[in-house]
Structure formats: C-alpha cells, structure tokens
C-alpha positions as CSV (number, residue, x, y, z in Angstrom):
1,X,94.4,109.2,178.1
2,X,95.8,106.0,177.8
3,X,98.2,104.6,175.1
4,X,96.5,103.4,172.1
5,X,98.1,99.6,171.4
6,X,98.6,99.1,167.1
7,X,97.9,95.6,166.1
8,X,99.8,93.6,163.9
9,X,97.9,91.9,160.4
10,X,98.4,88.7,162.0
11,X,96.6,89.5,165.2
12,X,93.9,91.5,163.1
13,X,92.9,88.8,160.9
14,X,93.2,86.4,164.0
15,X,90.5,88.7,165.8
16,X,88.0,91.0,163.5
17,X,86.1,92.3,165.9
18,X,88.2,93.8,168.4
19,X,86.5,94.8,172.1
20,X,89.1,96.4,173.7
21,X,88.9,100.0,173.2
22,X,92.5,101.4,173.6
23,X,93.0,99.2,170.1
24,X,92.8,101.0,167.1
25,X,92.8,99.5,164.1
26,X,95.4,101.2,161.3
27,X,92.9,101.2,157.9
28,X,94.7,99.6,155.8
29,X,94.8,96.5,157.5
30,X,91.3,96.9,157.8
31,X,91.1,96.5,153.7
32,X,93.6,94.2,153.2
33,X,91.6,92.1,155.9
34,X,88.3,92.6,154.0
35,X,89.8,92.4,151.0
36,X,91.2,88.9,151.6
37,X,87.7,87.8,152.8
38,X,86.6,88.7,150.0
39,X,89.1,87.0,147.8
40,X,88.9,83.7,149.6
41,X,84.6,83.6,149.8
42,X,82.4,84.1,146.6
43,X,84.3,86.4,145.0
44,X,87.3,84.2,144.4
45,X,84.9,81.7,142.4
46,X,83.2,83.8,141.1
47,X,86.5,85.3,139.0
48,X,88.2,81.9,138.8
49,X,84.8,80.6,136.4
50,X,85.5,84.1,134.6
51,X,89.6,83.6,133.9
52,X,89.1,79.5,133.5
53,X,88.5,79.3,129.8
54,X,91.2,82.1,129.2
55,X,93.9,80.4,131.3
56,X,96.9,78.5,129.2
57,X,98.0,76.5,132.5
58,X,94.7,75.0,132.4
59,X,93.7,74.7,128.5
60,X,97.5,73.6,127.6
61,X,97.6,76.2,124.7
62,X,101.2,76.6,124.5
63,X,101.7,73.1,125.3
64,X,99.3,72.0,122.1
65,X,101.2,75.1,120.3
66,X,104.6,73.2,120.9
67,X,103.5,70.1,119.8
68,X,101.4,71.4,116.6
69,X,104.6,73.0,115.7
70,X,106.9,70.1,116.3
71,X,104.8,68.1,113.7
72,X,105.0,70.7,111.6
73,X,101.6,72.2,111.6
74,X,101.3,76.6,111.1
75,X,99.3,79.4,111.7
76,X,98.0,81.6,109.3
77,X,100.7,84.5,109.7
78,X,103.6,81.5,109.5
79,X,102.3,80.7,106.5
80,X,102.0,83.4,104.9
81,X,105.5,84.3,105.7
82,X,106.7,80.6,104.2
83,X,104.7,81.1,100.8
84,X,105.7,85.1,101.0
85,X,102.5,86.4,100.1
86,X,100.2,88.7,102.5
87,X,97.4,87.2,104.4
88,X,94.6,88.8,102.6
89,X,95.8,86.4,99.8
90,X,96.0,83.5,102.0
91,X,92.1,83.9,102.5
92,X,91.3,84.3,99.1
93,X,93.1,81.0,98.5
94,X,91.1,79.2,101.3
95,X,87.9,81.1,99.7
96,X,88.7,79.5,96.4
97,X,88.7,76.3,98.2
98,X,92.6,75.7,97.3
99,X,93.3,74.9,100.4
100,X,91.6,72.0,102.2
101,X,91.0,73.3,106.0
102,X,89.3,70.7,108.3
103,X,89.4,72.5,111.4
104,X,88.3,75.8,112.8
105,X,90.4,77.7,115.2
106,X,88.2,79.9,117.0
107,X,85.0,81.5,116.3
108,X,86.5,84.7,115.3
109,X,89.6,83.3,113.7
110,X,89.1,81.5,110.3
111,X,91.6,78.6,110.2
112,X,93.2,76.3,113.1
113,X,96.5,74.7,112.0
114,X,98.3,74.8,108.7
115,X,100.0,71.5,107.4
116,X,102.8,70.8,105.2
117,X,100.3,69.3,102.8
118,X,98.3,72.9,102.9
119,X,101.7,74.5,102.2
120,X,101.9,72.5,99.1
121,X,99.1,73.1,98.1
122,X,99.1,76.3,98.3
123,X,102.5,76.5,96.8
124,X,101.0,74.5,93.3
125,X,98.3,77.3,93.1
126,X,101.1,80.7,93.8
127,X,103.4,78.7,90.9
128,X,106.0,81.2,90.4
129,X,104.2,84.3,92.0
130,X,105.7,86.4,95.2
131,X,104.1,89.5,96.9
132,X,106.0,92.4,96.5
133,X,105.2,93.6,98.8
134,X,106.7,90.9,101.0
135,X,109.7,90.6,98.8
136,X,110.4,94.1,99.8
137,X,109.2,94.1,103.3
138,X,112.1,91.0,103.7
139,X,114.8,92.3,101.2
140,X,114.6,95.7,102.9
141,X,113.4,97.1,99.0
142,X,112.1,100.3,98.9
143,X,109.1,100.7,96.5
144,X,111.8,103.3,94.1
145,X,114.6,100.8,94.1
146,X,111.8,97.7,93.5
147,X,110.8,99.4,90.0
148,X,114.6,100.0,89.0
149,X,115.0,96.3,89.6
150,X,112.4,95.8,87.3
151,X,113.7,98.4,84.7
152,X,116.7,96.8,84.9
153,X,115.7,93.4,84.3
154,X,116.7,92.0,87.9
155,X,112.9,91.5,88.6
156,X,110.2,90.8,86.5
157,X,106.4,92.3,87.5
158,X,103.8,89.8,86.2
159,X,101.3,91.2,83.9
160,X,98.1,92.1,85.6
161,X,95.7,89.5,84.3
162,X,97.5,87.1,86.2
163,X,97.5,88.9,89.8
164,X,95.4,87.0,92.5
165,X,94.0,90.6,93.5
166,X,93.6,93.4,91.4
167,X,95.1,96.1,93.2
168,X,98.3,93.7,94.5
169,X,101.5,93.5,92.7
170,X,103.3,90.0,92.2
171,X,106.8,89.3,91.7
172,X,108.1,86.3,89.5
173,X,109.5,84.4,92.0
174,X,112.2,82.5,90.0
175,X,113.5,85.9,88.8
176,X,113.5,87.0,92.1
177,X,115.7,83.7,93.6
178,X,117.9,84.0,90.6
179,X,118.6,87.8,91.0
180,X,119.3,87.6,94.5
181,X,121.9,84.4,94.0
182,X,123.3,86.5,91.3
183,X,123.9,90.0,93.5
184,X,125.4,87.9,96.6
185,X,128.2,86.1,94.6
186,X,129.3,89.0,93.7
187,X,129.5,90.4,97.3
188,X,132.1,90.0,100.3
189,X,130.3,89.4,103.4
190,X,132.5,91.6,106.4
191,X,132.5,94.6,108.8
192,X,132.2,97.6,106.9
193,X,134.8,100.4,108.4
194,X,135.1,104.1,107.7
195,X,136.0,103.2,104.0
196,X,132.7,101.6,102.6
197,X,129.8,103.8,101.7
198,X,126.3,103.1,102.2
199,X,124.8,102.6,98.5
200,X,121.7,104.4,99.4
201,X,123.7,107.2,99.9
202,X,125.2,107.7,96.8
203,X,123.4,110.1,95.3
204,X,123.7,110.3,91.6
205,X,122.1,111.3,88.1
206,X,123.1,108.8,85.0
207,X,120.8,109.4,81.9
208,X,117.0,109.9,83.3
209,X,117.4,107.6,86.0
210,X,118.5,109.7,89.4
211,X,119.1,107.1,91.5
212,X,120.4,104.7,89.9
213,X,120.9,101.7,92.3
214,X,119.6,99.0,90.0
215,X,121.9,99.6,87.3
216,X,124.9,99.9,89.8
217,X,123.2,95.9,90.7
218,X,123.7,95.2,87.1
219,X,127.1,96.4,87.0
220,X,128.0,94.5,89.7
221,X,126.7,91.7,88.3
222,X,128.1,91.7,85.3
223,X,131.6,92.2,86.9
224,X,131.8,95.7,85.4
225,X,132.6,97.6,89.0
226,X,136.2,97.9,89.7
227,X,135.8,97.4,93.3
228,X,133.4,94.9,95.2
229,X,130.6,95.4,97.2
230,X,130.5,94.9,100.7
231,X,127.5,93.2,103.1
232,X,127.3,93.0,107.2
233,X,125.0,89.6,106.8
234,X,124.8,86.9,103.9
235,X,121.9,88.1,102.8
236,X,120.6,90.3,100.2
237,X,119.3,93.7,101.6
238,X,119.5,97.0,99.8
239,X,120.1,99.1,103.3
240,X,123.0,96.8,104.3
241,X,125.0,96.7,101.0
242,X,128.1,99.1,101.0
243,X,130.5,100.5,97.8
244,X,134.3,101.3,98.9
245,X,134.7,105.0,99.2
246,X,137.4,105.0,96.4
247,X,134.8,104.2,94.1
248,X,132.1,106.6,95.1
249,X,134.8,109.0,94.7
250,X,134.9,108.0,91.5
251,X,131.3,108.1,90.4
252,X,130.8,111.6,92.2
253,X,133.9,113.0,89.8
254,X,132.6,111.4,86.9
255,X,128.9,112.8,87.5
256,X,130.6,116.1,87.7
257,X,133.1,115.9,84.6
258,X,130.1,114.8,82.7
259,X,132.7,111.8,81.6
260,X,131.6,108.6,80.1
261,X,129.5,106.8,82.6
262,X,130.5,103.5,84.3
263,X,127.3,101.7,83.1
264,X,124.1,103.0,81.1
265,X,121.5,103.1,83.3
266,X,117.8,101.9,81.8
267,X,114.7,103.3,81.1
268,X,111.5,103.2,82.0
269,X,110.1,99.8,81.2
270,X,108.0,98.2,83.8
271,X,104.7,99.1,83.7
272,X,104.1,102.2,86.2
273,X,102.1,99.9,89.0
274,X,103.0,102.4,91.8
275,X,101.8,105.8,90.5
276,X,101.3,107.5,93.3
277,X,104.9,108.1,96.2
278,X,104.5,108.0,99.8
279,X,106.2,111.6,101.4
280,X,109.0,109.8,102.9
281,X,110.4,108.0,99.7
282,X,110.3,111.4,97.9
283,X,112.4,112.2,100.7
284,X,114.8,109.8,100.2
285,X,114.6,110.3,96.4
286,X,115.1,114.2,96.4
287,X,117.4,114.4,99.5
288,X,115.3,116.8,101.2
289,X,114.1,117.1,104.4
290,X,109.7,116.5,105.4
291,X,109.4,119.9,106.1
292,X,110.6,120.8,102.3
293,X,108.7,118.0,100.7
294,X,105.3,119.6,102.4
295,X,106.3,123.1,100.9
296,X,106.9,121.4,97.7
297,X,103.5,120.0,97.5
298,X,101.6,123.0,98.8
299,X,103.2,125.0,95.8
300,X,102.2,122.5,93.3
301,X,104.9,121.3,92.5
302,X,103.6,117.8,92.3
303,X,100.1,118.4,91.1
304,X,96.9,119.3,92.1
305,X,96.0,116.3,94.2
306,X,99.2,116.9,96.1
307,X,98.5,120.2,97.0
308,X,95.2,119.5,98.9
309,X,97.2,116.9,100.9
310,X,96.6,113.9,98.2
311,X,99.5,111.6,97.6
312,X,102.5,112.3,95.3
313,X,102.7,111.3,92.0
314,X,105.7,109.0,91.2
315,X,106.2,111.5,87.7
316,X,105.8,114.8,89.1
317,X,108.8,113.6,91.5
318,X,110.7,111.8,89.5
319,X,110.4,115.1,86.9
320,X,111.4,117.4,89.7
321,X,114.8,115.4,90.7
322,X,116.3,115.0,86.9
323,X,115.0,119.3,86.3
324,X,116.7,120.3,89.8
325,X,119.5,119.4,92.0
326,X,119.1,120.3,96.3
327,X,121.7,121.5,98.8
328,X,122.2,118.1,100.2
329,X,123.2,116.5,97.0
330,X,125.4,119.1,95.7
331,X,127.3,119.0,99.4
332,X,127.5,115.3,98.4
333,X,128.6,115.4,95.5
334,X,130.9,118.1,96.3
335,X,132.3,116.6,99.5
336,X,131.8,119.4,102.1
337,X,128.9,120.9,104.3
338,X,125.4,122.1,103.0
339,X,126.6,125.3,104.7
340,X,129.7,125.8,102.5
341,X,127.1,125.1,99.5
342,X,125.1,127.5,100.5
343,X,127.9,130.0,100.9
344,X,129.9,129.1,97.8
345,X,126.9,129.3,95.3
346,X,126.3,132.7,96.9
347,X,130.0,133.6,96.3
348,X,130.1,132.7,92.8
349,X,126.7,134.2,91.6
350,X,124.6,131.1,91.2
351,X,120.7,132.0,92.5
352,X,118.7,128.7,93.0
353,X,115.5,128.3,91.0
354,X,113.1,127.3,93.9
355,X,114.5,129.6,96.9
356,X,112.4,128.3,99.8
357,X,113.8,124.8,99.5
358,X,116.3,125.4,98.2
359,X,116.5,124.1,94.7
360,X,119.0,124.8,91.6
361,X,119.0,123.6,88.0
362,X,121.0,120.7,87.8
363,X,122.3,121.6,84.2
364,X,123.6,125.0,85.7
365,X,125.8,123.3,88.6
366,X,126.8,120.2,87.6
367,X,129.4,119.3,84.9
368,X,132.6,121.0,83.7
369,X,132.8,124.2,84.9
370,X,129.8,124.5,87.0
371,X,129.0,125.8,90.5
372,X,130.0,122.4,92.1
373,X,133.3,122.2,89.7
374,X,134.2,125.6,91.3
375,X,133.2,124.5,94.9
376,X,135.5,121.5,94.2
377,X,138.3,123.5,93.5
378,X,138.1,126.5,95.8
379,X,138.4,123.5,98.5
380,X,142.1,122.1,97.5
381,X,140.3,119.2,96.0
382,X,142.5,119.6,92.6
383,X,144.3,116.2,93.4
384,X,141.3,114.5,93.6
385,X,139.9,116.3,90.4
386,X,143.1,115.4,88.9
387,X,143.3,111.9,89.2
388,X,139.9,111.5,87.4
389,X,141.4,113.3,84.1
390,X,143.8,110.3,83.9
C-alpha cells in the first residue's frame, strides 16, 4: 500500500477533479470548496438581491439618521420622551390631526421624522399635561409615593374630564417643575457614606399614612427637618435621595415614644386613580417578602379578587399596614435582627396576630412600653432612648 498524499485548500480548489489515486481528499475541504462555488456562482446574487434593500451601507440609513437628527428632526419614541407623554398618546394626537405629518416612514411604521415645529405643536395641544406615568418612570416615582405627592400637595392629578385617554392619568406639569425645583434646593448633592439612610427605607407610621415619604418632602421643603437631605446626582429621584442616620434615629424613637410627630402627615385627598396594587409595591409597602404577600392574598386578606390571583386592592393593603406591624419593620425600628425580633417577642409573651407571616398589632408593640420599647432596652440602647426624652 502506498502513502496516501493530503492536499492543501490551495491545491484543491486549483484542481477539483483529482486523477491520481494515492490523493485523498480530506471532506472538509471538499465543502468549503463547494461551498465557495456556490457562494461565488448564482447563489451569491441570488442573496445579495435578498439583503440589498435591508443593507444601511447601501440605503445610507444611519447616514440620513445623522443628518435628520443634526437638523433637528425626531422619531416617534424621541418625542415622546421630549413632550413626556407615552406613545399611545402621541398617536392619538396625530389621529386628531394635531400634528401635521407629511411624510410616511415605512409601511408598517406610521410617521417618518418629527420636527421642531411638530414638537410645538404638540406641546400647544398637551398645555400643562404630563404622563404619569412617565413622570414616574423618569423621577424613579413609585405609583405609592406618586399619590402621597398628590395628597401632599407636591403634585396635582388633573381631573378626569380633561385626560386625553380615559384610563391614563396626567400630571399638571407646572406643579410638577415647580415641586421638583422646590425639593432639590433643599438638597446637597454628594457621596452618601455609611451615615445617610436611604429614605425608602425608613419605615414609619405618622397618623394613617405608613409611609410617609411625601410629607417628609414637605418638611423638607418647608425647612422643618433638622438635618438636610442628601442626593448622588442633581436630579430629583426618590431611590437616590438619602436622610442622615442621626435623624432617622430620631424619627424611629419618636414613632416608638408615640411623641409629638416632626410633621403631620396628610390625608387621603387625591382622587383614588390607582385602585388596584401591583404585588411588588405591596412589598415594599408592607416590608414583607413575595412569598408572604402570596399567602396573604390566598387567605383573603386582600379580598376576594385577590385570592383567585386578581390584583390587590390599594385599601385592603393600605388597611392591613396601619392594623398590623411585620418582623422586618419592627427589627427596623428597633435596630437589631428579624431574628432577635422573633426571639424577644417570644421572651416577653407577645403572640403575633397573623402567625404564618408573621404579623403583630401595631398598637400592641409600638409606643411606650410596648414589645419594641422592651426590645430597645433589653439591647443597651438606654442612651439612645435617653437622648430622645430630652
């Protein structure tokens, strides 16, 4: 038997049909070799008339995007984002004929290019409206801390005969700029360290608000806070504003001394335009975990609808948080462990009211010689207690 000589690519595609039989052709340079036939004959025009009307090199669609963008002109989405309103009400301003649109973009797209002329347009038929949707989406605004704005008198929901869509919730818009210049002079923009406390996680209970973030706005507004509040960025966002821990100290002790409040928080006063709560910003409003909210609902403890797996409603959760108090909150407010809660209210006798969760009546743990008083102090935290009897 002879030796079988391997041929290179190069000598392959220079010879296809090799005579000699001690060659042997390895297979894959068999494919590549057809395969580049292939490409280079019919095939290769055939897919170049296929990927020619979808190729930018050849169309110039980034180029004409550039340009279109230097003079100023917008999609759809960038406008939408400029007047802050959601795109399904961008269309029902160009189906109201508000907006003169000359061109077509596409066959399945609706509009070409936006001008600064549409933009004013527009802008004279919003007037003073704002999605809030958007607003919230940009401000980093939960739905929760959106209506205690409004109750508070830091936003202002217009009335519903003069929403664009009926099921969409608008914002005045002067309200809102005013509000938002208001909060920031009030706030130092820095690092936050160690010492600053995240205000969503202040979790408190003045009056029959529970979380009351939008009267601790108004107090800071008004100049009423005895410390400042903090900001990473110059610009307003509810997840990036901070307290000093000093002074959530100080609203923890005087939520469980039952003392005079630092501000009166407000009640309800909007109109309720969000009726039903998503799971996750019961969540956040209960301090419990998704696991416990499920339970919750499942027992009825927000309604009917709920406990086939229907949404929430905003009352049966808000009525749950001011009724009971949950092991996260009272280690919070507290200042230890949920396991040191759970050990402590076992120690001094207290039984929670909902076990599975589990949940206690607030009235029976917080204040002046309640379970979280006693917790307080069987941890060394007299000085602390102390120096809020001053």
């Amino acid at each position: 038997m002879g030796v079988e000589a391997v041929m290179t690519l190069d000598e392959f595609l220079a010879d296809m049909s090799p005579t000699q039989k001690n060659q042997k052709v390895p297979p894959f340079f068999r494919q590549l070799a057809l395969s580049k036939r292939l490409v280079e004959g019919p095939l290769s025009v055939f897919l170049d008339n296929i990927v020619a009307p979808y190729d930018d090199a050849s169309r110039g669609v980034q180029r004409l995007k550039a340009e279109r963008e230097k003079a100023g002109a917008m999609t759809a989405r960038q406008l939408a984002q400029k007047l802050k309103v959601e795109r399904s009400t961008l269309k029902l301003i160009v189906d109201r004929d508000k907006i003169k649109v000359s061109k077509k973009r596409g066959v399945s797209r609706r509009h070409v290019w936006f001008t600064q002329e549409n933009f004013q347009q527009a802008n004279e038929f919003l007037g003073k409206r704002v999605s809030a949707r958007v607003w919230m989406r940009s401000h980093h605004v939960t739905t929760i801390e959106m209506l205690q704005l409004a109750d508070e008198g830091l936003l202002e929901i217009l009335p519903p005969e003069e929403a664009l869509e009926p099921t969409k919730v608008d914002l005045d818009r002067d309200v809102a700029i005013a509000t938002i210049q208001a909060i920031m002079s009030q706030v130092v923009v820095g690092k936050p360290d160690r010492q600053w406390v995240r205000i969503e996680r202040l979790f408190t209970c003045l009056g029959d608000n529970h979380k009351p973030w939008g009267s601790l706005l108004v107090a800071a507004k008004q100049g009423k806070l005895k410390g400042e509040l903090l900001s990473r960025e110059d610009h307003f966002s509810m997840s990036g504003l901070y307290i000093h821990r000093e002074l959530a100290d100080d609203f923890r002790l005087a939520i469980l001394n039952e003392t005079e409040p630092m501000f009166v928080a407000a009640g309800n006063r909007s109109v309720d335009w969000y009726p039903e709560m998503l799971r996750g910003e019961a969540e956040c409003y209960l301090n419990v975990s998704c696991p416990e909210i499920t339970w919750l609902a499942r027992q009825g403890y927000f309604g009917d609808d709920a406990r086939e797996g229907g949404p929430l409603r905003r009352s049966d959760v808000e009525s749950l948080g001011q009724e009971f108090i949950g092991t996260r909150e009272i280690a919070t407010l507290a200042g230890c462990t949920t396991a040191s809660v759970l050990g402590a209210l076992r120690k001094f006798g207290v039984s929670p009211v909902i076990a599975d969760v589990p949940f206690w009546r607030r009235r029976a743990v917080v204040g002046d010689g309640g379970a979280i008083h006693q917790i307080a102090l069987a941890r060394g935290r007299w000085g602390l207690w102390a120096s809020s009897q001053r």
